[in-house]
C-alpha atoms as an extended CHARMM CRD file, in Angstrom:
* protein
*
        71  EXT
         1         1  UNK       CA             11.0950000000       32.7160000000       -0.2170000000  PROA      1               0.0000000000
         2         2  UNK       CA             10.3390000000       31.2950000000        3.1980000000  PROA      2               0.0000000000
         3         3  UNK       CA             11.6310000000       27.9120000000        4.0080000000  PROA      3               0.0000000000
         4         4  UNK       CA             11.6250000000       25.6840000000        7.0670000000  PROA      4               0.0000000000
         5         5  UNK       CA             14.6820000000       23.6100000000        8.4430000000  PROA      5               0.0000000000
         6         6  UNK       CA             13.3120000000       20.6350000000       10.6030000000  PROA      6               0.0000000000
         7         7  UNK       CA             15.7110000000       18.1250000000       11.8530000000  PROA      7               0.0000000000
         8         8  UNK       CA             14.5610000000       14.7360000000       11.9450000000  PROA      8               0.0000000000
         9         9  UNK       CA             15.8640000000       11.4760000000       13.1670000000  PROA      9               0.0000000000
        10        10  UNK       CA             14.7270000000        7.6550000000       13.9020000000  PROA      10              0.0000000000
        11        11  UNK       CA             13.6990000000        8.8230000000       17.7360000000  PROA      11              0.0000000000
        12        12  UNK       CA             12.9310000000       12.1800000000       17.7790000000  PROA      12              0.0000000000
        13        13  UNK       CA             11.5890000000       15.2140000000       15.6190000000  PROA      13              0.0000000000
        14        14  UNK       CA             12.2190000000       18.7820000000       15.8640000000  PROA      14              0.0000000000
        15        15  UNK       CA             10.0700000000       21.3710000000       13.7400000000  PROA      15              0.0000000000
        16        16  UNK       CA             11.3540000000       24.5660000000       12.5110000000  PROA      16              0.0000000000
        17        17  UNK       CA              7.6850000000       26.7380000000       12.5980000000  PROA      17              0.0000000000
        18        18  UNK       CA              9.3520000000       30.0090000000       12.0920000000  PROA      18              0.0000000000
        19        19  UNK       CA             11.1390000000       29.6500000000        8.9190000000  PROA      19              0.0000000000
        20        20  UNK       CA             13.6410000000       32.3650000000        7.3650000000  PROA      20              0.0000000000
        21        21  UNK       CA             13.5230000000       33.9940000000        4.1080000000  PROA      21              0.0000000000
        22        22  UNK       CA             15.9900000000       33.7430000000        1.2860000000  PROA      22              0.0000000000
        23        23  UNK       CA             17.0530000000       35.0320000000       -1.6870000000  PROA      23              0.0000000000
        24        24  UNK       CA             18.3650000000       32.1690000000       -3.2510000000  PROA      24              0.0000000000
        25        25  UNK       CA             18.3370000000       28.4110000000       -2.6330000000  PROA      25              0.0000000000
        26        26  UNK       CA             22.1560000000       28.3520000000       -2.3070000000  PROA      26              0.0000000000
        27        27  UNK       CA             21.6020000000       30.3020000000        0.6140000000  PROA      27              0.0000000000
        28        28  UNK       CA             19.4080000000       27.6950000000        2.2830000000  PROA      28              0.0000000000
        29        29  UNK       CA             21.8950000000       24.6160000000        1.1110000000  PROA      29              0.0000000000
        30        30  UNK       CA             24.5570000000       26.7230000000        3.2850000000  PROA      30              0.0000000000
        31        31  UNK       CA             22.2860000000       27.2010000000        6.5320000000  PROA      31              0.0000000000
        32        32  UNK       CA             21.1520000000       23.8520000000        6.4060000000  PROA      32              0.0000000000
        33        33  UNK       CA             24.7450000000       23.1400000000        5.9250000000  PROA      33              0.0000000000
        34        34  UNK       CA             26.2200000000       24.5830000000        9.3360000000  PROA      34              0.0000000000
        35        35  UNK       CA             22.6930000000       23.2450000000       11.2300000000  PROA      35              0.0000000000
        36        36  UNK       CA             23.9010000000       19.9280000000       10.5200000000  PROA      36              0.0000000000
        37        37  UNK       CA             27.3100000000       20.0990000000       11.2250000000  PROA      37              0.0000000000
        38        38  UNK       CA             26.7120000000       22.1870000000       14.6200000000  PROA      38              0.0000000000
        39        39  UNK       CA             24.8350000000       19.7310000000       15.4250000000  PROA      39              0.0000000000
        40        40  UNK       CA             27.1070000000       16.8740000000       14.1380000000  PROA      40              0.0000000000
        41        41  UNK       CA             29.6130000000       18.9270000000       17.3480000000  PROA      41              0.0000000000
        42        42  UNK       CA             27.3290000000       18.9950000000       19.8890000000  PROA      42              0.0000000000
        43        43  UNK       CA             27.8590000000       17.8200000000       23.8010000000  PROA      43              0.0000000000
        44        44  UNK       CA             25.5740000000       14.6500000000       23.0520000000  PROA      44              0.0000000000
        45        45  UNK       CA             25.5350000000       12.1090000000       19.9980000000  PROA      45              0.0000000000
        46        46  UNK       CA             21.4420000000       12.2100000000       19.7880000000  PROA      46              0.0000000000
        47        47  UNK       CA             21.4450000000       14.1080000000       16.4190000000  PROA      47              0.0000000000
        48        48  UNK       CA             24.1670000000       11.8970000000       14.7460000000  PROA      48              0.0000000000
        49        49  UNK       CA             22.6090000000       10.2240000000       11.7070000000  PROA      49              0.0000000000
        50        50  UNK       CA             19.2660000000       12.5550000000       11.9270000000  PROA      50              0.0000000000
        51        51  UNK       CA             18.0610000000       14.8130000000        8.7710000000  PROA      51              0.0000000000
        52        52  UNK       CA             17.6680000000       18.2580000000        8.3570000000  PROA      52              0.0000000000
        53        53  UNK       CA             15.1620000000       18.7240000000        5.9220000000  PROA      53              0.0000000000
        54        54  UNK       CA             14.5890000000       21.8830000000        4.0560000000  PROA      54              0.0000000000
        55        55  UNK       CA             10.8710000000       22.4640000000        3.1900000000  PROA      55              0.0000000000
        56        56  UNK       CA              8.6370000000       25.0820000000        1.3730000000  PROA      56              0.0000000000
        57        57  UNK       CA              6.4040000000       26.8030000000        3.3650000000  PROA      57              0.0000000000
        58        58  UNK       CA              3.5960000000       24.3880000000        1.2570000000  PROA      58              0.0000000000
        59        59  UNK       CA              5.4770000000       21.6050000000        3.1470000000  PROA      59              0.0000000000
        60        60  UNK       CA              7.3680000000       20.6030000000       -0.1210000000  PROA      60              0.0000000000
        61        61  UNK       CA             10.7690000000       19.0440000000        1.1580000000  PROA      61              0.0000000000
        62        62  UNK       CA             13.4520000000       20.8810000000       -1.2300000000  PROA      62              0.0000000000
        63        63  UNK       CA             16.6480000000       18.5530000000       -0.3320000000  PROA      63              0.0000000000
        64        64  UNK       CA             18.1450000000       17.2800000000        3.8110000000  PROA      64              0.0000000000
        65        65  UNK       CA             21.4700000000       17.5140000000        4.7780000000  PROA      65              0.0000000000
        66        66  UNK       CA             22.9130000000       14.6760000000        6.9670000000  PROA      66              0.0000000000
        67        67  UNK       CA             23.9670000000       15.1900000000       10.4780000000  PROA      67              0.0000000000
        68        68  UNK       CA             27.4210000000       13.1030000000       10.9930000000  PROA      68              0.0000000000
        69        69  UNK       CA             30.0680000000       13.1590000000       13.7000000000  PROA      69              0.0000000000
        70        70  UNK       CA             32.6520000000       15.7970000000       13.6370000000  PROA      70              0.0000000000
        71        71  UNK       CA             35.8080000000       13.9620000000       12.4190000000  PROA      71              0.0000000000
């Protein structure tokens, strides 16, 4: 299955239009997993507090993941 990982917050939107195919869901809980916490480590605190939503190509959202601050 192909899903789509867009990361969304109050002040900006990014749109994953590629996608990546999986096997299973638990696959796509794990890679939405490590997109949120690499960005939860990056140089700039804009993504803090942002979504990454997981969504069927059909644009059904499946779950999100929060982004928070490395502790």
């Amino acid at each position: 299955m192909r899903l789509f990982f867009d990361v969304l917050s109050p002040n900006s939107r990014s749109y994953d239009y590629q996608g990546r195919e999986f096997m299973r869901p638990e696959e796509a809980a794990q890679m939405a997993e490590l997109i949120a916490a690499d960005l939860g480590v990056s140089d700039t605190d804009d993504w803090i507090g942002s979504l990454v939503q997981v969504r069927t190509a059909a644009n059904e959202m499946l779950f999100s993941i929060p982004v928070r601050a490395a502790a």
